[in-house]
DSSP file (Angstrom, degrees, kcal/mol; ACC not computed):
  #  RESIDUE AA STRUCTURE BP1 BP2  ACC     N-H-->O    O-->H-N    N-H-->O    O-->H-N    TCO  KAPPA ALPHA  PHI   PSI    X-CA   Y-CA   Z-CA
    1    1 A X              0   0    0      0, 0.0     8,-1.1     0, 0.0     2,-0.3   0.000 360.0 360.0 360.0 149.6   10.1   -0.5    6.7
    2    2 A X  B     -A    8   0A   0      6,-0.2     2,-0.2     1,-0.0     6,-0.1  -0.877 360.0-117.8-136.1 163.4   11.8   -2.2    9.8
    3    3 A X    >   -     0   0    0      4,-1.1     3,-1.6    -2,-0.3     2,-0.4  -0.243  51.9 -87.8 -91.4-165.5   15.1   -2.6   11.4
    4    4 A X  T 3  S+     0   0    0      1,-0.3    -1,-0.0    -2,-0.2    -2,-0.0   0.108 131.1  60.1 -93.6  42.9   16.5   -5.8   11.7
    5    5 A X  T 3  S-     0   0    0     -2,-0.4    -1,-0.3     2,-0.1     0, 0.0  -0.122 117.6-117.5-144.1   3.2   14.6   -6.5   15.3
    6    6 A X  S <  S+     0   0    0     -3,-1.6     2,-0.3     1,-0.2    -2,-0.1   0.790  71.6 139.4  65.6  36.0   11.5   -5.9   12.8
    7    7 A X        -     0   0    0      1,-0.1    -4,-1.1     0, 0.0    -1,-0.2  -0.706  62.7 -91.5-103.0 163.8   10.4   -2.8   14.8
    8    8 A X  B     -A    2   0A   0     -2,-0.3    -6,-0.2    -6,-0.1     2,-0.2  -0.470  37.8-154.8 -76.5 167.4    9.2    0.2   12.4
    9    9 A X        -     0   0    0     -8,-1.1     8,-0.3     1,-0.2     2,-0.2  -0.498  32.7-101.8-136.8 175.0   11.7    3.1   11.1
   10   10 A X        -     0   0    0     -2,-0.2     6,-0.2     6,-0.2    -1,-0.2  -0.380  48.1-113.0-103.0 167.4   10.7    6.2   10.2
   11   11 A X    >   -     0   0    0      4,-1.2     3,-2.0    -2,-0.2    -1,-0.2  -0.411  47.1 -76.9 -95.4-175.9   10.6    6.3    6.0
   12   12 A X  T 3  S+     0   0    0      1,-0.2    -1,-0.0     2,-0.1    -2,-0.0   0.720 136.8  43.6 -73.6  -2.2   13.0    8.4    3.9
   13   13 A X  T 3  S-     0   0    0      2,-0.0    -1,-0.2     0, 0.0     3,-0.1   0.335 123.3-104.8-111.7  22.3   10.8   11.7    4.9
   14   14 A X  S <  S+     0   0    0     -3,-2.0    -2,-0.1     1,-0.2     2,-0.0   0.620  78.0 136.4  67.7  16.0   10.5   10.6    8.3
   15   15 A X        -     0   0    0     74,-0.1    -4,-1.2     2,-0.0     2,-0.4  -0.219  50.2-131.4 -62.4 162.4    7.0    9.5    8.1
   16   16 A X        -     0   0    0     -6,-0.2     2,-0.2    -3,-0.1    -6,-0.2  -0.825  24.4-168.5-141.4 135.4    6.3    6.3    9.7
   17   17 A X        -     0   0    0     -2,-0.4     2,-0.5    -8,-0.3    -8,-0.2  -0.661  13.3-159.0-109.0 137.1    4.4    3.6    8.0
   18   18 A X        -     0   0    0     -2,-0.2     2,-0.6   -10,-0.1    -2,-0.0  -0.937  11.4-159.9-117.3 138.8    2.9    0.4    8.9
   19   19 A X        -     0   0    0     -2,-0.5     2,-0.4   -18,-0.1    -2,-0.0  -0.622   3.3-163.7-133.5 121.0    2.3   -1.9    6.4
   20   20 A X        -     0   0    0     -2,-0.6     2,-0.5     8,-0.1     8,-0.1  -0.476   8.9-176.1 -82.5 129.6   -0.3   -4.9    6.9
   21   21 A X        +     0   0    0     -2,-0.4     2,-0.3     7,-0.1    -1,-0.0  -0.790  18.6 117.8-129.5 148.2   -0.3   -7.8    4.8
   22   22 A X        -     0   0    0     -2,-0.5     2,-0.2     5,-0.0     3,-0.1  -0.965  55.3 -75.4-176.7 178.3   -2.7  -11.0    4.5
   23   23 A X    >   -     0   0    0     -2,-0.3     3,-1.5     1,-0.2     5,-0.3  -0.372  66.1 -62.8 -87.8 162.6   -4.9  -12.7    2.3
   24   24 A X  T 3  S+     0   0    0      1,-0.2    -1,-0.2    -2,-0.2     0, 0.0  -0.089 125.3  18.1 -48.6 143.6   -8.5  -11.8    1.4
   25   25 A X  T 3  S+     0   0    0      1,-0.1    -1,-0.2    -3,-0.1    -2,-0.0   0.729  91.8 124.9  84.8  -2.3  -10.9  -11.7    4.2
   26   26 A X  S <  S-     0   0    0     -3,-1.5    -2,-0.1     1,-0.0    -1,-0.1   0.787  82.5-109.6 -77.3 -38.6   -7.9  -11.5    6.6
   27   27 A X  S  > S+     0   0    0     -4,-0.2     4,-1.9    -5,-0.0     5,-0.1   0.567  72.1 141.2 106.1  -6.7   -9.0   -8.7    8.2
   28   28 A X  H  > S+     0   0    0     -5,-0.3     4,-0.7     2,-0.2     5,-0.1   0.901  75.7  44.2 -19.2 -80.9   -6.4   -6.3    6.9
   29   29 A X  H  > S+     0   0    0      1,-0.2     4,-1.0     2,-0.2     5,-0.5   0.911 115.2  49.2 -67.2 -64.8   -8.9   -3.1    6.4
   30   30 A X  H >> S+     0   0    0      2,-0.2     4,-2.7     1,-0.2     3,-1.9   0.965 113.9  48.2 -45.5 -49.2  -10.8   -3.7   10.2
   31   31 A X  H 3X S+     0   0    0     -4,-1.9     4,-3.6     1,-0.4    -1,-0.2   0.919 112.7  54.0 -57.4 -38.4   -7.1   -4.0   11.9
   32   32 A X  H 3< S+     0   0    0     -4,-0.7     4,-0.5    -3,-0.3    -1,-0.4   0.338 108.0  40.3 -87.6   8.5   -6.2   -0.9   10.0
   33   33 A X  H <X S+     0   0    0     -3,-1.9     4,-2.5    -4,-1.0    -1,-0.2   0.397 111.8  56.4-102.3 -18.2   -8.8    1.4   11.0
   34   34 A X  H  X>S+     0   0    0     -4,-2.7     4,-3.1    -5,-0.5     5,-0.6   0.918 118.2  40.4 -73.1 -33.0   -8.6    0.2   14.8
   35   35 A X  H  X5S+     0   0    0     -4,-3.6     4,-2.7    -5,-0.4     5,-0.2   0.996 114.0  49.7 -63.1 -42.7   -4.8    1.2   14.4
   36   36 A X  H  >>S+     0   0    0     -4,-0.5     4,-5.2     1,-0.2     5,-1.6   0.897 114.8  46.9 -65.5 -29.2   -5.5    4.1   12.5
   37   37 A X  H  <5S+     0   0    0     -4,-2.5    -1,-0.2     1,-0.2    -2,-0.2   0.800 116.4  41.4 -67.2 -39.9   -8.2    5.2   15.2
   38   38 A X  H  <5S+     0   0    0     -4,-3.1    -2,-0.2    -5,-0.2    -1,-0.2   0.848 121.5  37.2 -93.4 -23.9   -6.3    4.7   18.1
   39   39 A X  H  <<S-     0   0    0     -4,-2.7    -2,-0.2    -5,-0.6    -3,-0.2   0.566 103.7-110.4 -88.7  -3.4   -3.2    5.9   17.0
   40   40 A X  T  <5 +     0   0    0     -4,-5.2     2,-0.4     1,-0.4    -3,-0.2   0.914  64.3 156.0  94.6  26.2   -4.0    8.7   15.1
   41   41 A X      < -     0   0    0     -5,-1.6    -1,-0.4    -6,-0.2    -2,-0.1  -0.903  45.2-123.5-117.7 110.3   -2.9    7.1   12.1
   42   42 A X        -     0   0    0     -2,-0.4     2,-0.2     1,-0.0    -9,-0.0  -0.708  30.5-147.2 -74.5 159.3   -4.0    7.8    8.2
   43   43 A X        +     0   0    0     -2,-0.1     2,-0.4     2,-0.0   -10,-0.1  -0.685  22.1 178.4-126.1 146.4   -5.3    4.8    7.0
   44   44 A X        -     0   0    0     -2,-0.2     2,-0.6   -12,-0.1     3,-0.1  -0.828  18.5-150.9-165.2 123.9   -4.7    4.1    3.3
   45   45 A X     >  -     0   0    0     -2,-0.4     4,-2.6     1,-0.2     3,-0.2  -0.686  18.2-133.6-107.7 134.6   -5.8    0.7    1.8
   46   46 A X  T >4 S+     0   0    0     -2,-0.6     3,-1.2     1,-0.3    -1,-0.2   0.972 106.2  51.3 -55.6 -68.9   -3.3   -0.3   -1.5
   47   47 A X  T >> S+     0   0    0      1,-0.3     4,-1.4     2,-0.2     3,-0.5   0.556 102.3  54.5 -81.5  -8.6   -6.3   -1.2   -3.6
   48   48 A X  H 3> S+     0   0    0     -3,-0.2     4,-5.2     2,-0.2    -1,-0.3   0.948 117.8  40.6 -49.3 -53.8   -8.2    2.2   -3.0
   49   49 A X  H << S+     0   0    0     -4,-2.6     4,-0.3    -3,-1.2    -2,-0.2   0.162 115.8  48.5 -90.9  15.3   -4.8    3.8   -4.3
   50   50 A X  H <> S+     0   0    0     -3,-0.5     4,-3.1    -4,-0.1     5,-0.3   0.667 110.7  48.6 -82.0 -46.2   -4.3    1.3   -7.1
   51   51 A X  H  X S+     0   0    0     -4,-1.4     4,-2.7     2,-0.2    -2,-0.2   0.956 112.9  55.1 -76.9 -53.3   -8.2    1.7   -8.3
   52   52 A X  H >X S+     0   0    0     -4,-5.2     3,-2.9     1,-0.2     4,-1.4   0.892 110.0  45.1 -38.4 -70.9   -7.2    5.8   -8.1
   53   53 A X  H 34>S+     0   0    0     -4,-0.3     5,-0.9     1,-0.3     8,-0.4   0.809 115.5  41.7 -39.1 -35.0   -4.2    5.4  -10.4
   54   54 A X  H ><5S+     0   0    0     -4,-3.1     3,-0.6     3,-0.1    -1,-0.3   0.879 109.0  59.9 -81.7 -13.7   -6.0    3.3  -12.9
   55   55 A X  H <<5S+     0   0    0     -3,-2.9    -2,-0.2    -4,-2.7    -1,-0.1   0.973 118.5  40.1 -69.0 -45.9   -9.4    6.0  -12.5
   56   56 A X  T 3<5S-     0   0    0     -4,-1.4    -1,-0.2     1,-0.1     3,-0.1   0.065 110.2-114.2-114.2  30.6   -6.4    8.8  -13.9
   57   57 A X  T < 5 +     0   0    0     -3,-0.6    -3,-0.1    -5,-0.4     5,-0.1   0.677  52.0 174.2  81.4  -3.1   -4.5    7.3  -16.3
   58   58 A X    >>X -     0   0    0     -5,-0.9     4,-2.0     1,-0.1     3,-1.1  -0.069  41.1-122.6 -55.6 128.7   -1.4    7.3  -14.4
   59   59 A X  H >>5S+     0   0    0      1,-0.3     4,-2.7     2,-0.2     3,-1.9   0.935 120.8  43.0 -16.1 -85.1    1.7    5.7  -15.4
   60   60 A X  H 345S+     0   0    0      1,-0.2    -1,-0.3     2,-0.2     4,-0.1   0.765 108.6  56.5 -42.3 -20.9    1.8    3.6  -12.4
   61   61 A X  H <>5S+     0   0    0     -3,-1.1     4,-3.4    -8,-0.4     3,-0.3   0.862 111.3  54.3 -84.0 -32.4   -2.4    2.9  -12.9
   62   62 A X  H <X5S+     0   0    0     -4,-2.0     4,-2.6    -3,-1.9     5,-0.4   0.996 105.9  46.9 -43.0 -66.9   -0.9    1.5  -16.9
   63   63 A X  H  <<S+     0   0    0     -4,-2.7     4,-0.5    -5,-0.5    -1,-0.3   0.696 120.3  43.1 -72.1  -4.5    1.5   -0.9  -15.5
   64   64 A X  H  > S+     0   0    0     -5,-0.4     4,-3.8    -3,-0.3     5,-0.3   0.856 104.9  58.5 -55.0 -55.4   -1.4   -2.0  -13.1
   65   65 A X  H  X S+     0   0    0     -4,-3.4     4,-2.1     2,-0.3    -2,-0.2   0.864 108.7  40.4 -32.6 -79.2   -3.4   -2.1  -15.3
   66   66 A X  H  X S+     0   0    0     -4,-2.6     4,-1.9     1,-0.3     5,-0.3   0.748 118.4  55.5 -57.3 -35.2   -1.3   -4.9  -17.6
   67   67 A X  H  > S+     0   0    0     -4,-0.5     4,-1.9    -5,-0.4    -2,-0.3   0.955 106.0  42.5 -80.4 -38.9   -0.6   -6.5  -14.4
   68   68 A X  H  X S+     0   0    0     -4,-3.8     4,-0.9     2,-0.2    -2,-0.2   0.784 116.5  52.8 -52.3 -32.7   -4.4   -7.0  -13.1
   69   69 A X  H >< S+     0   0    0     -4,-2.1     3,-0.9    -5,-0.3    -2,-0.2   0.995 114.1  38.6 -77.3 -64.6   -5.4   -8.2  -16.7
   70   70 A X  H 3< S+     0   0    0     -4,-1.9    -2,-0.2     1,-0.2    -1,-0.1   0.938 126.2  37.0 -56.1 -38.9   -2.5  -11.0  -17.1
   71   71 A X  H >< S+     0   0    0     -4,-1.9     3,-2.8    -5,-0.3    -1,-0.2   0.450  82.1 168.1-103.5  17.4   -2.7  -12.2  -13.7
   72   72 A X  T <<  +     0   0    0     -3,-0.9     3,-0.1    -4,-0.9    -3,-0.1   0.081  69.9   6.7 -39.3 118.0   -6.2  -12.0  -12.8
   73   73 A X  T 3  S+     0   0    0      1,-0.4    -1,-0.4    -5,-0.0     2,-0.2   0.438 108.7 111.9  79.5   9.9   -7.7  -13.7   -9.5
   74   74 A X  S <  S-     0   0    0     -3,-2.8    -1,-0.4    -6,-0.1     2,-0.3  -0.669  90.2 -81.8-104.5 169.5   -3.6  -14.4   -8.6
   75   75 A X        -     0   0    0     -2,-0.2    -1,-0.1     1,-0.1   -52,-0.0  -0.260  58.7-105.4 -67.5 113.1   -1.9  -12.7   -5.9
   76   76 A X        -     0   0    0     -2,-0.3     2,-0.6     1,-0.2    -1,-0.1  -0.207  38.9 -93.4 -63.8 173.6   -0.6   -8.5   -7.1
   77   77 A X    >>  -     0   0    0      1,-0.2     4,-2.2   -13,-0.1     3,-1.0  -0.572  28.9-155.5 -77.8 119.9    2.9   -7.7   -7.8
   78   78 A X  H 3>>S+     0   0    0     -2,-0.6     4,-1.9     1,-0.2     5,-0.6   0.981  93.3  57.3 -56.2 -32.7    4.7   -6.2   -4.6
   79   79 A X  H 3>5S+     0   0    0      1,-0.3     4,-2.1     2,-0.3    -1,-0.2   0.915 106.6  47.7 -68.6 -39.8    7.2   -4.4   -6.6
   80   80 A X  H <>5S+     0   0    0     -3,-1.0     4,-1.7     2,-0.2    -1,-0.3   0.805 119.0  39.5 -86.2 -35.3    4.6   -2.7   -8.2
   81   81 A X  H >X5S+     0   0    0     -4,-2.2     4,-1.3     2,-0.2     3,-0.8   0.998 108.9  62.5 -26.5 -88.5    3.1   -2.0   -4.8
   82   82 A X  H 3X5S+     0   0    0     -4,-1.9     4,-3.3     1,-0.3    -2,-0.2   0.854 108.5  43.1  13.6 -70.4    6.4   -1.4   -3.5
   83   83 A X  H 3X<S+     0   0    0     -4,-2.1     4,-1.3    -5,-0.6    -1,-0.3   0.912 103.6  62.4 -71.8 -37.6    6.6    1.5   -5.9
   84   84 A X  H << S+     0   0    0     -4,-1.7    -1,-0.2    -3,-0.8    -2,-0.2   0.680 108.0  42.5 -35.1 -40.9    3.3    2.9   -5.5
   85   85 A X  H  X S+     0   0    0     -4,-1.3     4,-1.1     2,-0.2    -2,-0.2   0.544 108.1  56.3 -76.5 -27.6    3.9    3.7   -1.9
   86   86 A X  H  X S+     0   0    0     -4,-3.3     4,-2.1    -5,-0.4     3,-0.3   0.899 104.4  52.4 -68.3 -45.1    7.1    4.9   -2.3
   87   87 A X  H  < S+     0   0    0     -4,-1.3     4,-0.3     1,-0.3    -2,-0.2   0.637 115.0  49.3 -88.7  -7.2    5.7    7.6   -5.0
   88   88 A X  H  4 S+     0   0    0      2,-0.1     3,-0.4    -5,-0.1    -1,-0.3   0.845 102.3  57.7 -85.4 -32.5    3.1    8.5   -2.0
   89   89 A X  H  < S+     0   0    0     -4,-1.1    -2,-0.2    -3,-0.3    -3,-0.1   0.674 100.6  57.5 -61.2 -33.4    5.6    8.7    0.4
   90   90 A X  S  < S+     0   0    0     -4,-2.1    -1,-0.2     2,-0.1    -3,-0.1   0.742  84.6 108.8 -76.9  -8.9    7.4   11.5   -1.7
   91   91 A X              0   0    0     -3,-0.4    -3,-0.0    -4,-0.3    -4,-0.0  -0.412 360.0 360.0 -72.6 142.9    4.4   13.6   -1.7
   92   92 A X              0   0    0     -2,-0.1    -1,-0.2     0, 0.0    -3,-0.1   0.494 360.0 360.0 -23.9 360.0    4.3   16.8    0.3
């Protein structure tokens, strides 16, 4: 989340999240472990924690699930993203 000067904000449990986005190959996962290393940062890669949800059956891994299969080799759904990270963000 950002403010509207696009710096980050704290989430609603006062976490603060960064979140990087690119294409395959981009460079994502390297950027995020130098950030996570130097700042002290967990580092938590979307498709590890979509592949979990679909390993246990999860609701949210279902509706992945339906989504990976129809759209397969296209680009995932943020919202379903979106929501995933939100339901991490509520955890303890």
């Amino acid at each position: 989340m950002t403010d509207p000067g696009g710096s980050p904000t704290a989430s609603a449990t006062g976490r603060r999240i960064l979140l990087l986005v690119g294409s395959v190959g981009a460079g994502k996962g390297t950027q995020a472990a130098a950030l996570s290393s130097e700042l002290g940062l967990a580092h938590l890669a979307s498709g590890n924690l979509f592949r979990k949800a679909l390993r246990d059956g999860s609701p949210l891994g279902e509706q992945a699930r339906a989504y990976i299969e129809s759209q397969a080799g296209k680009h995932f759904d943020p919202k379903v993203a979106e929501t995933l990270l939100r339901m991490l963000d509520a955890r303890p």
